[in-house]
N, C-alpha and C positions, 0 to 999 in steps of 0.2 A: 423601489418598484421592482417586484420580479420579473425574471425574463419569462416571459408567453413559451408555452411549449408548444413543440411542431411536429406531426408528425410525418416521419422517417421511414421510406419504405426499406430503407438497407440496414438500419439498427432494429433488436429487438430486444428487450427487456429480457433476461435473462429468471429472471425471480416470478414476475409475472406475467409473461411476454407480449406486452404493451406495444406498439409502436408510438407512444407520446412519449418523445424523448428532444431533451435538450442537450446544449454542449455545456462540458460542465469543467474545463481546463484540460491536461497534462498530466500523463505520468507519465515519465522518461520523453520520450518521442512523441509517445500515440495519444490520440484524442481518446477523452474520456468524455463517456456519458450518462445525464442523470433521469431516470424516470420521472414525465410528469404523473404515475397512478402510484406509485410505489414507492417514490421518491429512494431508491435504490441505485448506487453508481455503480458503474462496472466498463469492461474495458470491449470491446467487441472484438473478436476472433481469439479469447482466450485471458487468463486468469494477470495477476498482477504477481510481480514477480519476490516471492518467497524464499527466503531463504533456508539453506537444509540442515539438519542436523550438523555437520560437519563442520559450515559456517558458523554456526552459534556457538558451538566448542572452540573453532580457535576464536571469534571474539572474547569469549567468557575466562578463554586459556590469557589473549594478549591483557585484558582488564585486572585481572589479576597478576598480571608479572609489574601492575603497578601506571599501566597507560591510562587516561582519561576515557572517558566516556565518547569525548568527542574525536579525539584521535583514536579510537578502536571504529568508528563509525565511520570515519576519512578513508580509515584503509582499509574496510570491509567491500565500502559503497552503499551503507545503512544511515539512518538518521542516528542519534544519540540515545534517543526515547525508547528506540526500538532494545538496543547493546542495553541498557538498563532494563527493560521488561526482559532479556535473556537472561542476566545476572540475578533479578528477582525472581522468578518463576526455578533458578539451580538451587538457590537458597541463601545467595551470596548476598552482599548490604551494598550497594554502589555509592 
């Protein structure tokens, strides 16, 4: 059974700016929310956190000196999935 959406005067849908918004978990800390018109999540007062050029070079640098996937992700603070679409997207084989 899905959860009924509610609407929210202090969230707004960002993509289509709905106030039919439910709770939709977690990321890091902050509450995330999912449109019920749009069905679009997003995080309110600002974007999710991305990492920068700089990061993805030394993930891509420690992956290649021969560390896993998952330990380049341990010590970044990325998932594993992520450190592998950075290695794909260089050119590199993970």
């Amino acid at each position: 059974m899905a959860r009924a959406r509610v609407y929210r005067h202090d969230v707004r849908c960002p993509g289509c700016g709905s106030n039919w918004m439910r709770k939709d978990g977690f990321s890091g800390s902050r509450q995330a929310y999912r449109c019920g018109d749009c069905r679009r999540r997003h995080l309110p007062g600002g974007a999710y956190l991305r990492p920068g050029p700089e990061v993805k070079e030394r993930g891509i640098d420690l992956y290649l000196e021969g560390n896993s996937l998952s330990a380049v992700g341990r010590i970044l603070g990325y998932s594993a999935a992520a450190v592998q679409g950075w290695v794909k997207k260089r050119g590199g084989k993970p």
